[in-house]
C-alpha positions in Angstrom: 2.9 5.6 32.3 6.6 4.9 32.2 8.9 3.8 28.4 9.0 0.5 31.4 5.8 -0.1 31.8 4.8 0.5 28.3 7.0 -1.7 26.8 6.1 -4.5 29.4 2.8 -3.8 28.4 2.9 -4.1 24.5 5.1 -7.5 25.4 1.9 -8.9 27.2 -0.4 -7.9 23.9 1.5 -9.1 21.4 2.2 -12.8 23.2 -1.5 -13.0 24.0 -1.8 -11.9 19.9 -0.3 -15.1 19.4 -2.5 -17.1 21.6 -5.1 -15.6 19.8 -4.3 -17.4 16.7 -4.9 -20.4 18.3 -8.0 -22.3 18.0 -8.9 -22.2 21.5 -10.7 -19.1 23.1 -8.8 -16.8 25.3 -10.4 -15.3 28.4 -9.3 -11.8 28.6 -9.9 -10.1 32.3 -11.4 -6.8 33.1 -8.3 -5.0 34.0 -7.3 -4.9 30.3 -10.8 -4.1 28.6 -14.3 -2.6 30.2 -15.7 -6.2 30.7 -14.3 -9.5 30.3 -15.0 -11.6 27.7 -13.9 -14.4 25.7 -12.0 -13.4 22.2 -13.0 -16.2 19.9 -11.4 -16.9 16.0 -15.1 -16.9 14.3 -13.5 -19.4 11.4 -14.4 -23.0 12.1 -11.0 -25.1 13.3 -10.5 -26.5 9.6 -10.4 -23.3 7.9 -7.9 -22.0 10.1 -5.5 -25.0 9.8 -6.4 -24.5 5.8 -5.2 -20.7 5.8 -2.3 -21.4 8.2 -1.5 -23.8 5.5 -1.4 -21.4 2.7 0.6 -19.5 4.5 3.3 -21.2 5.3 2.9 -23.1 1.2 3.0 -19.4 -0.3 5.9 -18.3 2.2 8.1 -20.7 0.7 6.8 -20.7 -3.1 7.9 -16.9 -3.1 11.0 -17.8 -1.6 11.8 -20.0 -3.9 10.2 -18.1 -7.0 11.6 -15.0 -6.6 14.2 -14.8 -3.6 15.9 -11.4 -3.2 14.4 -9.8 -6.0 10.6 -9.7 -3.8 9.5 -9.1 -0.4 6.3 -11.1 0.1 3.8 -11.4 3.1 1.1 -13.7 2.5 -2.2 -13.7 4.7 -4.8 -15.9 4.2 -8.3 -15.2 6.0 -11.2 -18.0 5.3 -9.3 -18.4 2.4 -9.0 -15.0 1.1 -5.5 -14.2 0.3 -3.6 -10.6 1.0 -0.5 -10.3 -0.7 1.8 -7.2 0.3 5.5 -6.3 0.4 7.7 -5.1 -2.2 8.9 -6.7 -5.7 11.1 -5.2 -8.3 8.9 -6.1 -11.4 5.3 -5.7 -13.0 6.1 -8.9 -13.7 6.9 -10.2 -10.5 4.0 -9.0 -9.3 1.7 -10.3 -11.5 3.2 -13.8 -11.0 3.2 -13.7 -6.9 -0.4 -13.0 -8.1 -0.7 -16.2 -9.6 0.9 -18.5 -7.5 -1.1 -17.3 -4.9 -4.2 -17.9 -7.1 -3.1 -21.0 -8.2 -3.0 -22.4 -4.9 -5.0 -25.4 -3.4 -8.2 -23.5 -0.9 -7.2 -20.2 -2.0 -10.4 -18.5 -2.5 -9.5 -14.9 -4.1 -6.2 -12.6 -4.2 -6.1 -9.5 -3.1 -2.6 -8.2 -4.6 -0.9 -5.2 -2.8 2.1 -5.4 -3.4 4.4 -2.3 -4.5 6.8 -2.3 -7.5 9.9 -0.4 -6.8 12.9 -1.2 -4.4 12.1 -3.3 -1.5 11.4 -1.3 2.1 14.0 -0.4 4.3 15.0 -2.3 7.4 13.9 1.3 9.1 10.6 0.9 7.2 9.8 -2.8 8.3 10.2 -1.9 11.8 8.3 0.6 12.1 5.7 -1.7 10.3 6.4 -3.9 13.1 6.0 -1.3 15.6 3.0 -0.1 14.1 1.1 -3.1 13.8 1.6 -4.0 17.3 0.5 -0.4 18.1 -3.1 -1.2 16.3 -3.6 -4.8 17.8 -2.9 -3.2 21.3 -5.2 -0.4 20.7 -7.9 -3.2 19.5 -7.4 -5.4 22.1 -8.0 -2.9 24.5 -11.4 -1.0 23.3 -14.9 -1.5 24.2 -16.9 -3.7 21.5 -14.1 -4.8 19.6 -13.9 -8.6 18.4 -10.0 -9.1 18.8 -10.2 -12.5 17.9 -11.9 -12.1 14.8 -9.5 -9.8 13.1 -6.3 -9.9 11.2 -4.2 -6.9 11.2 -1.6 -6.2 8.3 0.8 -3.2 8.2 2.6 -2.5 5.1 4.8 1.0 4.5 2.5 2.6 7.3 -1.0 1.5 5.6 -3.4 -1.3 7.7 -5.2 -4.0 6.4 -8.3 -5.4 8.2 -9.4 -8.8 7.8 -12.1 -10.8 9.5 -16.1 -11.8 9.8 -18.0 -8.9 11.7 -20.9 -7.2 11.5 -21.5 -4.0 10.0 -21.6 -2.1 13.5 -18.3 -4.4 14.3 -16.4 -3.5 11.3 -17.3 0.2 11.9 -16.1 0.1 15.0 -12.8 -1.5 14.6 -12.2 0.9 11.6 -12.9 3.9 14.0 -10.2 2.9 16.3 -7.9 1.6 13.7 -8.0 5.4 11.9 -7.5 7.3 15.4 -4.0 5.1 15.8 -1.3 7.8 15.5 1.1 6.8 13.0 -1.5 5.1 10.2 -1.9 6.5 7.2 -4.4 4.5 5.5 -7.0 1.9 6.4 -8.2 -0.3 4.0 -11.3 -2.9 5.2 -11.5 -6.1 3.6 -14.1 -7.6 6.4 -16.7 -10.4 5.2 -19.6 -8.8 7.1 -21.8 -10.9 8.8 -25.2 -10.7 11.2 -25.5 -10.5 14.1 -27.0 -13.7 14.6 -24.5 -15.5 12.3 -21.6 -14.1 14.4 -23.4 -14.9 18.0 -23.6 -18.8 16.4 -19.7 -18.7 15.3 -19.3 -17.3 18.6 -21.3 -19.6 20.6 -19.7 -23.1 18.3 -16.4 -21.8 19.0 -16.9 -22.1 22.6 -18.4 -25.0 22.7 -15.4 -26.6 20.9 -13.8 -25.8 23.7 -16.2 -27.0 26.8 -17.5 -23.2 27.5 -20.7 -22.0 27.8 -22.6 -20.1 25.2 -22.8 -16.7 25.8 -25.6 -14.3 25.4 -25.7 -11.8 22.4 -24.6 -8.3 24.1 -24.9 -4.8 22.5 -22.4 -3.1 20.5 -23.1 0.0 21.2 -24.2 3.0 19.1 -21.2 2.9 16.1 -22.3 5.6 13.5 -23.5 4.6 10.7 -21.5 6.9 8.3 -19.0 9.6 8.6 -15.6 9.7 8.9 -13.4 7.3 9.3 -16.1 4.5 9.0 -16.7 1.7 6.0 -19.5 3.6 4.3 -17.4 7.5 4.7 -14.5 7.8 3.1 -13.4 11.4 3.1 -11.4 11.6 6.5 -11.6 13.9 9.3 -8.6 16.6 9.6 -5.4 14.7 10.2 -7.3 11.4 10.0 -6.5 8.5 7.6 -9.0 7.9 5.0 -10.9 4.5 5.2 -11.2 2.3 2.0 -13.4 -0.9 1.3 -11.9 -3.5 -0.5 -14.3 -6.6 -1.9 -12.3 -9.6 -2.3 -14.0 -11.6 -6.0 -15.8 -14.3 -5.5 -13.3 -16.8 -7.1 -9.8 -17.8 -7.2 -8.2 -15.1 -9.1 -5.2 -12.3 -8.8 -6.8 -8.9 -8.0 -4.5 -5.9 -8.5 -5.9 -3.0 -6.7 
C-alpha cells in the first residue's frame, strides 16, 4: 500500500471516528471489516449528551483554573471521568482531581495525569498519530464493538473505555497491545453480558428506525494469557495490559 493510499485511508477512519460519536448508528460496509454491521454508542442518548457536557464544563474549568501551568484532557464515559496530560504540581493535580469530582453527573475520577513539565509538541503528535493508529486498527478487526469504545493516548500509553463483554473487552485489548508503537494498555471497560449488550444494541437501533439485530458470536477470545484483562505479564515485545476499576462514587482516584 502506498504513504497515498495510507494516509487517504486513515483520513476516512478518523472522519467516520467522528461520526461515531454521534448518537445515530453508522453502517460500516464489508470492504472495510469481515461483515458489515452497524457500530452502535451502547450509552443511552442522555448520557452521552451528559458526558459530552462534562467535557466540554471541565475543558474550560482547567483552562481557567490552571492555564499554562497544566495540560488537561478530560473524558467522560457514562459518567466516568479520565483525566490525563501533564501539570507542574502535586498540587495541581490533586485539584484537577477535584474539580473534576466536584462536577454535576460525574460518577468517579480516574486521575492520570503526570507531574513534571508538560509533553512536547513532538510528544502530542505522536499521541495524535498514535491514537488514530489504534482506532483504525479497531475499526478494522473482526468482533470488535467500534462504537462502544473510547480510545485515549497519553505519552504513548492507551486508555480503553466502554461497556463490553468480557470476550469483547478481551478482544479489543488483544488488538489494542499488538499496535506497534503502544507501550501500555490500561482497561477501564464496565463489562457487561451478553444479553445486556445485545439489548443496548438492539434500543440503539431502534432510536434510530433500524431493525434489531440478532446476537452473533464473538469468536473464541482466550480467556487468559497475554495481553488480555485477566494476564498481565506481556508477551516478548508486547505491552503489558492493566485493569483499572473506576470507585463507585464521585471521588478523585490517583492511580
Amino acid at each position: 500500500m502506498t504513504r497515498i493510499t495510507t494516509s487517504v485511508l486513515m483520513a476516512s477512519v478518523i472522519a467516520v471516528s467522528s461520526l461515531l460519536s454521534a448518537c445515530a448508528p453508522v453502517l460500516i460496509g464489508s470492504a472495510v471489516a469481515t461483515t458489515a454491521f452497524v457500530a452502535t454508542d451502547r450509552r443511552t442518548v442522555g448520557q452521552q449528551v451528559s458526558d459530552k457536557e462534562i467535557d466540554l464544563k471541565l475543558a474550560a474549568d482547567m483552562t481557567t483554573a490552571f492555564g499554562e501551568t497544566a495540560r488537561i484532557s478530560a473524558n467522560s464515559y457514562d459518567g466516568v471521568v479520565l483525566l490525563t496530560g501533564d501539570a507542574f504540581s502535586e498540587k495541581i493535580k490533586s485539584e484537577a482531581a477535584s474539580i473534576a469530582a466536584n462536577t454535576t453527573q460525574v460518577k468517579s475520577v480516574i486521575n492520570r495525569l503526570t507531574v513534571g513539565p508538560l509533553a512536547s509538541f513532538s510528544q502530542i503528535t505522536s499521541d495524535t498519530w498514535l491514537a488514530s493508529k489504534v482506532k483504525t486498527t479497531l475499526f478494522a478487526s473482526k468482533d470488535v464493538p467500534y462504537g462502544a469504545i473510547s480510545v485515549t493516548v497519553e505519552r504513548d500509553n492507551v486508555y480503553l473505555q466502554g461497556l463490553v463483554t468480557e470476550a469483547e473487552a478481551k478482544r479489543i485489548t488483544e488488538v489494542t497491545a499488538g499496535v506497534g508503537g503502544v507501550k501500555e494498555v490500561y482497561t477501564l471497560f464496565q463489562i457487561m453480558t451478553p444479553e445486556q449488550a445485545q439489548a443496548r444494541e438492539n434500543a440503539s437501533r431502534a432510536s434510530s428506525g433500524l431493525p434489531e439485530s440478532n446476537p452473533t458470536p464473538t469468536g473464541n477470545a482466550p480467556t487468559s494469557g497475554p495481553n488480555t484483562m485477566d494476564g498481565n505479564a506481556p508477551a516478548p515485545g508486547q505491552p503489558r495490559v492493566e485493569p483499572v476499576t473506576a470507585p463507585s462514587t464521585p471521588q478523585a482516584r490517583p492511580l
